[in-house]
LUMTI-417861 format. One record per atom (N, C-alpha, C): residue in one letter; x, y, z; residue number from 1. Coordinates in steps of 0.1 Angstrom, whole numbers, plus 5000, padded with zeros to 4 digits. Atoms other than C-alpha are relative to their C-alpha. Layout:
N
<resn=A east=X north=Y up=Z resi=NUM>
...
# end
This chain:
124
<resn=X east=4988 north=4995 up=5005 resi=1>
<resn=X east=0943 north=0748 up=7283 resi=1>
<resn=X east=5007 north=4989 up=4991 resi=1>
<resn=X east=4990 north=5010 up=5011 resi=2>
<resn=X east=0961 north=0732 up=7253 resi=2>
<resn=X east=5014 north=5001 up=5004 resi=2>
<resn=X east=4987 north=5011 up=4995 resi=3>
<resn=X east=0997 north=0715 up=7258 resi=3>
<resn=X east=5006 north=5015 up=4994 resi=3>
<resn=X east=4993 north=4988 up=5008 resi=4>
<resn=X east=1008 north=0748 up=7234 resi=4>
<resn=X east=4999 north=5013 up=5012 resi=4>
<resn=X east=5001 north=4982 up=4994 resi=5>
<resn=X east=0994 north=0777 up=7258 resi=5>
<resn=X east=5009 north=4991 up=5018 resi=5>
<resn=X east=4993 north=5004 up=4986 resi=6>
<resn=X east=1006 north=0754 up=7290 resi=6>
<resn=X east=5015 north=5002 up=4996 resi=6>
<resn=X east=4988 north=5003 up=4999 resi=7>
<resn=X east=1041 north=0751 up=7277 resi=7>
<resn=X east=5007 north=5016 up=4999 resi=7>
<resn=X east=5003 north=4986 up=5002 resi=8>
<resn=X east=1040 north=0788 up=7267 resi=8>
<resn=X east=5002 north=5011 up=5014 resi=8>
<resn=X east=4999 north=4996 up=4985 resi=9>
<resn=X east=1034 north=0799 up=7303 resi=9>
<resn=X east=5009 north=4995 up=5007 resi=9>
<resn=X east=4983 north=5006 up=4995 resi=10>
<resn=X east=1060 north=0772 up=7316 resi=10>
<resn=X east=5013 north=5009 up=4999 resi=10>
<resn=X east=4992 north=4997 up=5003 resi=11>
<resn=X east=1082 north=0788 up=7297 resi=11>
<resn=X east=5004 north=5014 up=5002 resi=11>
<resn=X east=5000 north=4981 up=5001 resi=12>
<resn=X east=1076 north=0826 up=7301 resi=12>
<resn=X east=5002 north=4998 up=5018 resi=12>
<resn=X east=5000 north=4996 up=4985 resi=13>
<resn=X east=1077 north=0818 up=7341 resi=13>
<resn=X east=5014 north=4995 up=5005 resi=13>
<resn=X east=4985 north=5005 up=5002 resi=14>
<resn=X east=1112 north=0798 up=7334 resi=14>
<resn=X east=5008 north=5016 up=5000 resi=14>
<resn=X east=4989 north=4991 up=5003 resi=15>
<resn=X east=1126 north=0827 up=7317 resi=15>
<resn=X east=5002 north=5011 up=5017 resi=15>
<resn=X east=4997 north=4987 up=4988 resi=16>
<resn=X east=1114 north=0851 up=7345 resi=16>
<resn=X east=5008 north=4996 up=5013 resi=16>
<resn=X east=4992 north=5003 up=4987 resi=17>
<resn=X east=1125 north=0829 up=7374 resi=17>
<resn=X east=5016 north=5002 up=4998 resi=17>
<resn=X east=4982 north=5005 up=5000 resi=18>
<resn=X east=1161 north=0828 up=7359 resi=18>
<resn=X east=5001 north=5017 up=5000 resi=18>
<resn=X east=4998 north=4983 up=5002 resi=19>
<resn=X east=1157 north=0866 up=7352 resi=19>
<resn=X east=5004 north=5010 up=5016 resi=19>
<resn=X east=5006 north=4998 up=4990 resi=20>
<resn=X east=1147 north=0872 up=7386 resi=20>
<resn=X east=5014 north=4994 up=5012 resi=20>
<resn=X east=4991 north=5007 up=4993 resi=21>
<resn=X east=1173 north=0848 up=7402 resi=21>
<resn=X east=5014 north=5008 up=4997 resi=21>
<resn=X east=4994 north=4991 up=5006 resi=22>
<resn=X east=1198 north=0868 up=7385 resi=22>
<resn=X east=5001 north=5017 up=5003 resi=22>
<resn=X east=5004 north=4986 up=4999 resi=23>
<resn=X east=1187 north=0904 up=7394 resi=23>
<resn=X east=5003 north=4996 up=5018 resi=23>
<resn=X east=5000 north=5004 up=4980 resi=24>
<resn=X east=1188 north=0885 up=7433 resi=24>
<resn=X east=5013 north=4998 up=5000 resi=24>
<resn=X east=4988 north=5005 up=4997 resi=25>
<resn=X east=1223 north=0872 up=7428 resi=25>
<resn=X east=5006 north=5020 up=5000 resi=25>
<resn=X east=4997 north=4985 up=5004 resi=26>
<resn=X east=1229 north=0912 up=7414 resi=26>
<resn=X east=5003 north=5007 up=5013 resi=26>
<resn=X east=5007 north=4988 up=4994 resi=27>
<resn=X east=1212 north=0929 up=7442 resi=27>
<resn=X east=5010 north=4989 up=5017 resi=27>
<resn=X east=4995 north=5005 up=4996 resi=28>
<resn=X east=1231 north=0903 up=7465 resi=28>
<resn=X east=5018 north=5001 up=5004 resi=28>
<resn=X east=4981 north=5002 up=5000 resi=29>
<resn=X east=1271 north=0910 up=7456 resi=29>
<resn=X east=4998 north=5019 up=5009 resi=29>
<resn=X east=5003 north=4987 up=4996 resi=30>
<resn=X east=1256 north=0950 up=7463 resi=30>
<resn=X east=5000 north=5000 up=5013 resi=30>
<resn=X east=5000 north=5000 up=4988 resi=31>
<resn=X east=1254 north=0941 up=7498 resi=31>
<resn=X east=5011 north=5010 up=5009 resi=31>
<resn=X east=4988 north=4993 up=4993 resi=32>
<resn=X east=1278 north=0958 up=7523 resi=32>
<resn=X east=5014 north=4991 up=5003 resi=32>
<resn=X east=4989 north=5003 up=5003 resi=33>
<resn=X east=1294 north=0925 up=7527 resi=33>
<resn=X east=4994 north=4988 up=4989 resi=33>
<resn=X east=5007 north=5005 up=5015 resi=34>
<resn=X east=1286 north=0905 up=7495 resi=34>
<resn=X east=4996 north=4990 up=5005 resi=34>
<resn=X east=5010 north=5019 up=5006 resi=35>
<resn=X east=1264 north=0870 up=7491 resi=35>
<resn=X east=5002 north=5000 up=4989 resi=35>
<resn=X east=4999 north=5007 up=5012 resi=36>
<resn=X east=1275 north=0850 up=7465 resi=36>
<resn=X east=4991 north=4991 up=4996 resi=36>
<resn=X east=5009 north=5009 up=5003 resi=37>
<resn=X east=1250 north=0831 up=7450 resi=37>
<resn=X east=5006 north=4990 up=4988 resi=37>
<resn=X east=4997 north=5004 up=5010 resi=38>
<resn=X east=1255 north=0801 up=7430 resi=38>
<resn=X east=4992 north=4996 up=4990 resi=38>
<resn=X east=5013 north=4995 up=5011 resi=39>
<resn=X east=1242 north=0801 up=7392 resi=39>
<resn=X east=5002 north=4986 up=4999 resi=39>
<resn=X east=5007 north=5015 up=5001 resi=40>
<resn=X east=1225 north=0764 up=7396 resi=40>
<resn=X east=4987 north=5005 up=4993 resi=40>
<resn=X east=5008 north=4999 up=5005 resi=41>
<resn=X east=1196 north=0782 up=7382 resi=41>
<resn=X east=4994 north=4993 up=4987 resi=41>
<resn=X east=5002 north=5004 up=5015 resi=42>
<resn=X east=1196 north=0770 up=7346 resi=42>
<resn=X east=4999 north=4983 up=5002 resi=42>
<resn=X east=4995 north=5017 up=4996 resi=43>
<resn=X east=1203 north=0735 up=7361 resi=43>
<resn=X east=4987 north=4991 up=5008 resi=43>
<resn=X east=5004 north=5007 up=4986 resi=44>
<resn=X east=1184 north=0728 up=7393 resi=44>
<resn=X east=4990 north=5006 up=5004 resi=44>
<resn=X east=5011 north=4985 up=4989 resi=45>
<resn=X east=1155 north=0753 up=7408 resi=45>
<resn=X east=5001 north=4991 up=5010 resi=45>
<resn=X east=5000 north=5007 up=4987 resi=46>
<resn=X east=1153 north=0729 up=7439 resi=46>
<resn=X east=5017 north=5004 up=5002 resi=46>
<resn=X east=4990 north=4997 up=4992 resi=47>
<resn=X east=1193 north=0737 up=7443 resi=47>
<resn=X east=5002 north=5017 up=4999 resi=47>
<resn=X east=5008 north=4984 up=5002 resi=48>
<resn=X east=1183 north=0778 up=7435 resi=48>
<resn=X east=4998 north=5001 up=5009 resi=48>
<resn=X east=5008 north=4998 up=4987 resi=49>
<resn=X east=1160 north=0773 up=7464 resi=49>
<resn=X east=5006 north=5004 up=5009 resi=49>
<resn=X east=4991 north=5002 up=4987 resi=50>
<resn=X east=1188 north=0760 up=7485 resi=50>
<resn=X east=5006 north=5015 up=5000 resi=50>
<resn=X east=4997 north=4987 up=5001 resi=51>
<resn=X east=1207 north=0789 up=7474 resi=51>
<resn=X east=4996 north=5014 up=5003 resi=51>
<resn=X east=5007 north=4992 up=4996 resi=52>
<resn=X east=1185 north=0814 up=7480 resi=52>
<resn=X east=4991 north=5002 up=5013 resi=52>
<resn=X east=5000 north=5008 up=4987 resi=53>
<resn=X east=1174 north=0798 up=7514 resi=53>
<resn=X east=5015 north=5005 up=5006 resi=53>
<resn=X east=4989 north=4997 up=4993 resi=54>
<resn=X east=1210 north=0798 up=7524 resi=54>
<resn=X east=5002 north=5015 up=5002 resi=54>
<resn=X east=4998 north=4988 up=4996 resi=55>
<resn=X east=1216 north=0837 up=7513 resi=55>
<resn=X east=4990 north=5005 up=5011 resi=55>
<resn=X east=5009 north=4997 up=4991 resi=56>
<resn=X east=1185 north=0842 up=7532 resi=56>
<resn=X east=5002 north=5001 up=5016 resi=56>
<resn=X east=4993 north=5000 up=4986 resi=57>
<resn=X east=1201 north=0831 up=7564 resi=57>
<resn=X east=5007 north=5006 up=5000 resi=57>
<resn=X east=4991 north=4982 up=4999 resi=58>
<resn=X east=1231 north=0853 up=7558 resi=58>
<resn=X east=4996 north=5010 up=5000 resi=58>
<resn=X east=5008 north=4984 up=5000 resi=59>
<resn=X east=1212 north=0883 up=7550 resi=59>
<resn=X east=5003 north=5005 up=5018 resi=59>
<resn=X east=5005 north=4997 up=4982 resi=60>
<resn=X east=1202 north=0886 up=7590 resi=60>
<resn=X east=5011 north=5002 up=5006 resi=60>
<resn=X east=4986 north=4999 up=4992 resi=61>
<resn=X east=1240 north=0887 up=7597 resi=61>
<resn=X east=5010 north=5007 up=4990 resi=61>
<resn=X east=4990 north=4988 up=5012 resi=62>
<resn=X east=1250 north=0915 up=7569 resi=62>
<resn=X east=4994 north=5015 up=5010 resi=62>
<resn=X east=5001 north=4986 up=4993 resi=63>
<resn=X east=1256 north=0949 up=7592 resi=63>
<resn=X east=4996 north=5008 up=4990 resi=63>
<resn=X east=5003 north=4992 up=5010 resi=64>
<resn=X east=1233 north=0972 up=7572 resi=64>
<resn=X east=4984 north=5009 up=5005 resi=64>
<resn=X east=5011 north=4998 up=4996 resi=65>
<resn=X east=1199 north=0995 up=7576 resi=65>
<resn=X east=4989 north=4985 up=4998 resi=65>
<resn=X east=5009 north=5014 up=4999 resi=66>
<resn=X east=1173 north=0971 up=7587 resi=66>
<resn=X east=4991 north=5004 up=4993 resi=66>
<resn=X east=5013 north=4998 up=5012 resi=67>
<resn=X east=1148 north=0989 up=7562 resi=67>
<resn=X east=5003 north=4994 up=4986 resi=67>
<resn=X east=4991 north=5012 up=5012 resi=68>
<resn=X east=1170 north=0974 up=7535 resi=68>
<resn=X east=4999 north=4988 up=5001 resi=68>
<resn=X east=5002 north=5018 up=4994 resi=69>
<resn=X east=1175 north=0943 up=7552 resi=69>
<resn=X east=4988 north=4991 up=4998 resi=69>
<resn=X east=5018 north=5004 up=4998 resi=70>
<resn=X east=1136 north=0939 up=7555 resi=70>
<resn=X east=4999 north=4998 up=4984 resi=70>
<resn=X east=5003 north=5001 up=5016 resi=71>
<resn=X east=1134 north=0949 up=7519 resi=71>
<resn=X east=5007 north=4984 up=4993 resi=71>
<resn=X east=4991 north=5005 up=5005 resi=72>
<resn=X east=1160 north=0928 up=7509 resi=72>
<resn=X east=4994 north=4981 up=5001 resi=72>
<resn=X east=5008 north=5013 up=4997 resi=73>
<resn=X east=1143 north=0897 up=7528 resi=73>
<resn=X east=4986 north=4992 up=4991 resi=73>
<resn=X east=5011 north=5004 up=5003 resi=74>
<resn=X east=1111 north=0901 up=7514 resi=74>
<resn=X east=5004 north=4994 up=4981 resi=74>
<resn=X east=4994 north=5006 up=5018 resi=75>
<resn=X east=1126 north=0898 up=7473 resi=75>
<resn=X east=5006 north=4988 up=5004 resi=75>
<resn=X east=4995 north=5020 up=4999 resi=76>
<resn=X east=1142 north=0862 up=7486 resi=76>
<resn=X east=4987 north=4994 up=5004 resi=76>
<resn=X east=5012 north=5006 up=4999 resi=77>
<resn=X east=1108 north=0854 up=7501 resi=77>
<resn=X east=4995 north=4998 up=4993 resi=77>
<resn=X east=5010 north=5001 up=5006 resi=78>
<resn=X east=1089 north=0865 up=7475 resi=78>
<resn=X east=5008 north=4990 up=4982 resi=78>
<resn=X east=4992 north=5011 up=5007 resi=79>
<resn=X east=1114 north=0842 up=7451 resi=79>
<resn=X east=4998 north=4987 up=5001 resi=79>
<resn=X east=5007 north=5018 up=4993 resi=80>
<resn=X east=1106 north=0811 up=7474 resi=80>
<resn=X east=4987 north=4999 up=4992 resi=80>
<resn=X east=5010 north=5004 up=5000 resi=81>
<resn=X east=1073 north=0815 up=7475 resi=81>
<resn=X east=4994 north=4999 up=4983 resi=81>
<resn=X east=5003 north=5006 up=5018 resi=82>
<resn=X east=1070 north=0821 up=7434 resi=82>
<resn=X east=5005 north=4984 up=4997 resi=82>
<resn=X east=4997 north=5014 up=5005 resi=83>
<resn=X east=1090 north=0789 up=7427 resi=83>
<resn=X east=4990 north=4989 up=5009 resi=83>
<resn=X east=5005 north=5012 up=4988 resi=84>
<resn=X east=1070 north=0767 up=7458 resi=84>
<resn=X east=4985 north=4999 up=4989 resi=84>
<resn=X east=5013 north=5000 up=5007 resi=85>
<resn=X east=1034 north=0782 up=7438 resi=85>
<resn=X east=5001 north=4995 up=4987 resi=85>
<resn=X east=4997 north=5008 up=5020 resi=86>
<resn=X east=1047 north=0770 up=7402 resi=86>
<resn=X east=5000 north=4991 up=5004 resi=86>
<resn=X east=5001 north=5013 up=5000 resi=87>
<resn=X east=1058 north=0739 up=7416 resi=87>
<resn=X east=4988 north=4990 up=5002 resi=87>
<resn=X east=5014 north=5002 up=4993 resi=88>
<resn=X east=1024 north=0733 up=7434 resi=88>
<resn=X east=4991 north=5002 up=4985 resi=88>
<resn=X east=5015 north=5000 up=5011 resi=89>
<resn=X east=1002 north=0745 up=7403 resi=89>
<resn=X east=5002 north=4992 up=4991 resi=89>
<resn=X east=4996 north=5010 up=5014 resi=90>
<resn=X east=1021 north=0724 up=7378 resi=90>
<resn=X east=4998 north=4985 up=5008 resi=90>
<resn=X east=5004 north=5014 up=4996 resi=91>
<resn=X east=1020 north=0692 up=7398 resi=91>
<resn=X east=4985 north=5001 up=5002 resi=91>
<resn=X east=5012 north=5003 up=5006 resi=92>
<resn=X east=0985 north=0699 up=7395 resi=92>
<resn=X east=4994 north=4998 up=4994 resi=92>
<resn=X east=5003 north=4998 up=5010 resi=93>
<resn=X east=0980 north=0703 up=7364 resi=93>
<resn=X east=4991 north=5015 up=5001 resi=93>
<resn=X east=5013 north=4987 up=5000 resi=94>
<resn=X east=0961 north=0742 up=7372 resi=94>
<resn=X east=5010 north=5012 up=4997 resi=94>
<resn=X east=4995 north=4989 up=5003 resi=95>
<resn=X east=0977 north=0768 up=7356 resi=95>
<resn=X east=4997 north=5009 up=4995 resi=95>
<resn=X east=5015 north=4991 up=5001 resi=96>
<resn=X east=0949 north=0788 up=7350 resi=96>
<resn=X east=4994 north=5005 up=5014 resi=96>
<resn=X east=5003 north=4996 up=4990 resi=97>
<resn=X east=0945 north=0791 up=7386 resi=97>
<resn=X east=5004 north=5004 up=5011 resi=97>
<resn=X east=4997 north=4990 up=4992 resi=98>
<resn=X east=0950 north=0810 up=7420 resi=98>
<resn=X east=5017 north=4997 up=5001 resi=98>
<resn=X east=4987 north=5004 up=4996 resi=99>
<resn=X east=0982 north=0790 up=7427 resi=99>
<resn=X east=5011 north=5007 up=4989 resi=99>
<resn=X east=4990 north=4999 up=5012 resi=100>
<resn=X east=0998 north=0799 up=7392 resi=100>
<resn=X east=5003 north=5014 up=5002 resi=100>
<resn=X east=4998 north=4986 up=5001 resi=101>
<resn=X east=0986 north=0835 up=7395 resi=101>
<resn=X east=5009 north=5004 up=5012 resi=101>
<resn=X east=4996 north=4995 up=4989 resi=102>
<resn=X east=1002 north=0840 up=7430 resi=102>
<resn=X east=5014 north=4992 up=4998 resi=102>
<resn=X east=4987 north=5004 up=5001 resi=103>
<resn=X east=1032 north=0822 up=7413 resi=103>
<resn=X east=5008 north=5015 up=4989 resi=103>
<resn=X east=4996 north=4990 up=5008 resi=104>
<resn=X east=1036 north=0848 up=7387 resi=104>
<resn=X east=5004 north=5017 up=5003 resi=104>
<resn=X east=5007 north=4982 up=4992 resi=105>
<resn=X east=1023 north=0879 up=7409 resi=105>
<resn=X east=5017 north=5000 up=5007 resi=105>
<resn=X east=4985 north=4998 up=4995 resi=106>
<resn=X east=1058 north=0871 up=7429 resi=106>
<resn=X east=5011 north=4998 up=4993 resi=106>
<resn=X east=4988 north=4997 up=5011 resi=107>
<resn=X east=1083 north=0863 up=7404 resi=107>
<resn=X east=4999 north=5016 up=4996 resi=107>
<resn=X east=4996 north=4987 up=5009 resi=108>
<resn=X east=1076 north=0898 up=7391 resi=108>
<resn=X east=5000 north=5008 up=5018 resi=108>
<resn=X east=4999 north=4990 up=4988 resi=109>
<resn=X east=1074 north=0917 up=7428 resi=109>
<resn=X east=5019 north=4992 up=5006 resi=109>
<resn=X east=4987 north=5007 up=5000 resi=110>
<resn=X east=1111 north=0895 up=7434 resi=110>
<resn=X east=5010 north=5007 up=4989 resi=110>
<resn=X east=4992 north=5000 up=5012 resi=111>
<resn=X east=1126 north=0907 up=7401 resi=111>
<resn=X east=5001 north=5014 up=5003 resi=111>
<resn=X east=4997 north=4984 up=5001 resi=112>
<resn=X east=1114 north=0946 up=7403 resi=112>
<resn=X east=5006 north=5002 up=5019 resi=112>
<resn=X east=4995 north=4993 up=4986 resi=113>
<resn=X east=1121 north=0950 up=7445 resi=113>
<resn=X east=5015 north=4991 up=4996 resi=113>
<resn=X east=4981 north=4999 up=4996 resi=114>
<resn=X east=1159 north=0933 up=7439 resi=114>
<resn=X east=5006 north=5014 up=4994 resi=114>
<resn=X east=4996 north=4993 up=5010 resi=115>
<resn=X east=1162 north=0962 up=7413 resi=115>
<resn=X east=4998 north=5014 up=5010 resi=115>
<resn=X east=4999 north=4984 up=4988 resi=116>
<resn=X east=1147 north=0994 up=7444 resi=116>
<resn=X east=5014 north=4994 up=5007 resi=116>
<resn=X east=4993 north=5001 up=4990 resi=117>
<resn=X east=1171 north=0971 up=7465 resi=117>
<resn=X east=5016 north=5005 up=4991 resi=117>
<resn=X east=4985 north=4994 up=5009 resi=118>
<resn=X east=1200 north=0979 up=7445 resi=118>
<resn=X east=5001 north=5013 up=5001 resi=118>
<resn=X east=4998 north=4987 up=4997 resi=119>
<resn=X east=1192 north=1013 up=7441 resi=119>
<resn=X east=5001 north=5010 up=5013 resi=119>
<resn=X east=5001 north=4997 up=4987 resi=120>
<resn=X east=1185 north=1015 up=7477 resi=120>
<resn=X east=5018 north=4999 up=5002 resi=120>
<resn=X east=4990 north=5001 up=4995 resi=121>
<resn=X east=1219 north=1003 up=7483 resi=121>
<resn=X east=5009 north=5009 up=4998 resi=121>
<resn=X east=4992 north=4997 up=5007 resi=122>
<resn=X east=1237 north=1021 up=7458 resi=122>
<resn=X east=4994 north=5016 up=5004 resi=122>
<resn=X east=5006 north=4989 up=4997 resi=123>
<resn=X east=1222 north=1055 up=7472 resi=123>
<resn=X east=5005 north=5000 up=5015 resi=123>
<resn=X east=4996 north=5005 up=4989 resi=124>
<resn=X east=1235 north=1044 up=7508 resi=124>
<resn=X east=5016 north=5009 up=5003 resi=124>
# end
């Protein structure tokens, strides 16, 4: 992979995390009683994390259907776990490989389930 198609991918997996982080902070205020997230995104992904770590512990103590809840869990998981696989494939330089793909495969399943959780909510 040339430095052009690597930075290319960086960048397309940047825009989505912040897209994604975003659509979580959204799907977040929707709550019954809101999570605020703060936008360190553009700044920090390691303080994002925290962020999203932290709502994550709150979640578990927002009075709401636990099928939501669950849902709701899994779009912050699958947020972690995209940012933890980018970080991992890039410090290896393999972004052609399993790690990147299962970094990408979750950014996008994080971005579209905050968007059912919303509508879940907003249908409630």
């Amino acid at each position: 992979m040339d430095a052009m198609d690597r930075f290319q991918r960086l960048a397309t997996f940047q825009a989505q995390a912040i897209h994604a982080y975003r659509m979580i902070a959204k799907m977040l205020l929707a709550l019954p009683i809101p999570i605020e997230l703060g936008m360190v995104i553009d700044r920090n992904p390691g303080d994002a994390m925290d962020e999203i770590t932290r709502a994550r512990d709150l979640l578990r103590e927002v009075p709401m259907n636990p099928g939501v809840r669950a849902e709701a869990d899994l779009v912050l998981t699958d947020w972690l776990t995209a940012l933890s696989f980018s970080f991992a494939a890039t410090a290896n330089d393999n972004l052609d490989g399993w790690m990147w793909r299962s970094a990408t495969i979750n950014i996008m399943r994080a971005d579209n389930g905050a968007d059912d959780v919303i509508e879940r909510l907003a249908s409630e």
